[in-house]
N, C-alpha and C positions, 0 to 999 in steps of 0.2 A: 388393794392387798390388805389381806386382814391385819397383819402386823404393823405396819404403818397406820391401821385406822384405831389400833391400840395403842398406840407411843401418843397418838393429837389427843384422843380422849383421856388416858388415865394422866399425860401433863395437862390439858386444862383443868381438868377433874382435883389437883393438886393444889394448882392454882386457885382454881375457885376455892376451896377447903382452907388455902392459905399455907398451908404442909411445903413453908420455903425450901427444906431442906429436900425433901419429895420430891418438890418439883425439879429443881436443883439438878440432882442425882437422874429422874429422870434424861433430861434435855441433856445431860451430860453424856450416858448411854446411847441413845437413842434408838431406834428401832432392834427390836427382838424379834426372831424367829423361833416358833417351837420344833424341836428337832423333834419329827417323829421317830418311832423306830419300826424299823423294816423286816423285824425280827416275825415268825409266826407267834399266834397266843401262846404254844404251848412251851416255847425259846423264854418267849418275854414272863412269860409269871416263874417259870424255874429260874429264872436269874434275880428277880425279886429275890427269892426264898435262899439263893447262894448268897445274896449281897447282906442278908440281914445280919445285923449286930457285929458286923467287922470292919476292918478299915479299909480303904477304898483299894488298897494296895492290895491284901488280903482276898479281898473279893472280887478283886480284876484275875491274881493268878489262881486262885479256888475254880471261878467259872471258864476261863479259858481251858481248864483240865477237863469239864463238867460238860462244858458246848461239845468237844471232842467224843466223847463217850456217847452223850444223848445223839448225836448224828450218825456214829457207828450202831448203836439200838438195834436190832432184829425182836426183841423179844415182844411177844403180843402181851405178857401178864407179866407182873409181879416176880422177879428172880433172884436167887440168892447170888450168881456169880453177877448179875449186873449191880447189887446192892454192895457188894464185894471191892466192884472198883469205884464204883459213890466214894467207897470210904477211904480205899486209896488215893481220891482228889483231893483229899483232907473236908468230906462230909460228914456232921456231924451224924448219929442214929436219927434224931427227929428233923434232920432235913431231909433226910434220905427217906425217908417217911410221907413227909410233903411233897417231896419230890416226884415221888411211885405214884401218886393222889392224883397227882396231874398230867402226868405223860403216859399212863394207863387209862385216862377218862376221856370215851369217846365224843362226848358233849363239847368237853375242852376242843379237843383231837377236830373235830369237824366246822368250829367258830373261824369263821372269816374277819377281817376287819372290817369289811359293808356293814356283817352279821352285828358286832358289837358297836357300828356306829348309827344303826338303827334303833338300837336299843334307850328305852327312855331314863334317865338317870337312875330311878329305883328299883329298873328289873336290872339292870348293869351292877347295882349296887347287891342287892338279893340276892344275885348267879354268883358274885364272885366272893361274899360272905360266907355264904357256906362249904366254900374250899378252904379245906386243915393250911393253916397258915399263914391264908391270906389277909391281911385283916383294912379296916379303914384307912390308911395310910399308903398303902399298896394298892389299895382300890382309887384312890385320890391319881395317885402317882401314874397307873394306868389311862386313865380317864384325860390326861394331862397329854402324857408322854406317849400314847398307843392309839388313843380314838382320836384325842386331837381337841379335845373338847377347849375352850377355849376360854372357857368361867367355872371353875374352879377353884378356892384356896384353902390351901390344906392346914388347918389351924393347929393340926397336931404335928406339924413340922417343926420339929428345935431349929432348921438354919434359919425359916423364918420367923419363929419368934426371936430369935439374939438380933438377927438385922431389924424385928418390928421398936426392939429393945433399944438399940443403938439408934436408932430414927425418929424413937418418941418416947411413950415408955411402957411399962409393965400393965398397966392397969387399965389402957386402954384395948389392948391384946383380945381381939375377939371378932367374932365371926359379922358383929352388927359396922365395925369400924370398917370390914373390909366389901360391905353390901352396898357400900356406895362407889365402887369401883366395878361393879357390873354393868355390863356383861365381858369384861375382858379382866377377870380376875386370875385366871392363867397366867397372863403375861402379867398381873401386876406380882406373882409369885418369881417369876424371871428377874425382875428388878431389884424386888428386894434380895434375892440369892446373889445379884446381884454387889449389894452392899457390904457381904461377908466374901467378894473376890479374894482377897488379899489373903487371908485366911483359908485358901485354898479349898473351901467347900464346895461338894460337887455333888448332880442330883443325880 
């Protein structure tokens, strides 16, 4: 199982590096699964775009209003009475913007999970770039959380820089510290999210 061949490599991997605390904290967790989601693409990136810049609270009842509406949808185009009740879910103009960008585009509309986990890191990265709103953190977060990828780590994530913060320090923060924990830097994103438990951060 792939999660358990990620807990023995990224704790000896600690070990050897000497990162007591790492390892530690590892062994103390112990195996991680990635929770995919079963959502379709076109579910999973509009809830990206609901969740952004609010609190988790926020964004759990914003999109439970949002999931509602997008599954009653009839509309083939762009509509003002659909954009209407966007805004009575408490959507802001420019998500309701992003929103229309992707559950009107046929492209999105016809992607399969196979379709996206065939895809080679850079067309996965290029498709989902040039959708309004999407941006590298959401494309991370995807790649993680929806294909399943399994080395990954998202350097412009703030939970994992405060846990990289709290477990070492600042200046070592960067993307070469965390290429020695490949090929299973997904789950070493799990760990360290991890170490900001208590603190109730959630991805």
């Amino acid at each position: 199982m792939e999660h358990k061949k990620a807990f023995e490599f990224l704790y000896k991997k600690a070990v050897q590096k000497k990162y007591k605390n790492l390892a530690n904290h590892i062994k103390k967790v112990g195996p991680l699964k990635i929770k995919l989601s079963n959502m379709d693409f076109v579910d999973h990136l509009s809830k990206i775009i609901v969740g952004q810049q609010l609190s988790v609270a926020s964004a759990a009842a914003i999109w439970e209003r949002t999931e509602i509406l997008l599954n009653k949808n009839k509309y083939k185009k762009i509509n003002n009475n659909l954009n209407i009740k966007f805004k009575n879910a408490g959507l802001s103009r420019q998500k309701i913007e992003y929103l229309n960008g992707i559950i009107f585009d046929e492209k999105i509309q016809n992607l399969t999970k196979n379709d996206l986990q065939r895809m080679s890191h850079s067309d996965f990265y290029e498709f989902l770039i040039k959708i309004k709103g999407i941006g590298p953190w959401s494309i991370e977060m995807s790649r993680i959380f929806y294909v399943g990828d399994a080395d990954v780590f998202s350097i412009l994530d703030l939970g994992l820089k405060n846990a990289h913060i709290r477990m070492f320090d600042l200046e070592s923060y960067n993307e070469d510290f965390y290429k020695e924990f490949s090929p299973y830097r997904s789950y070493m994103c799990l760990y360290m999210w991890r170490v900001l438990e208590d603190e109730n951060v959630t991805i």
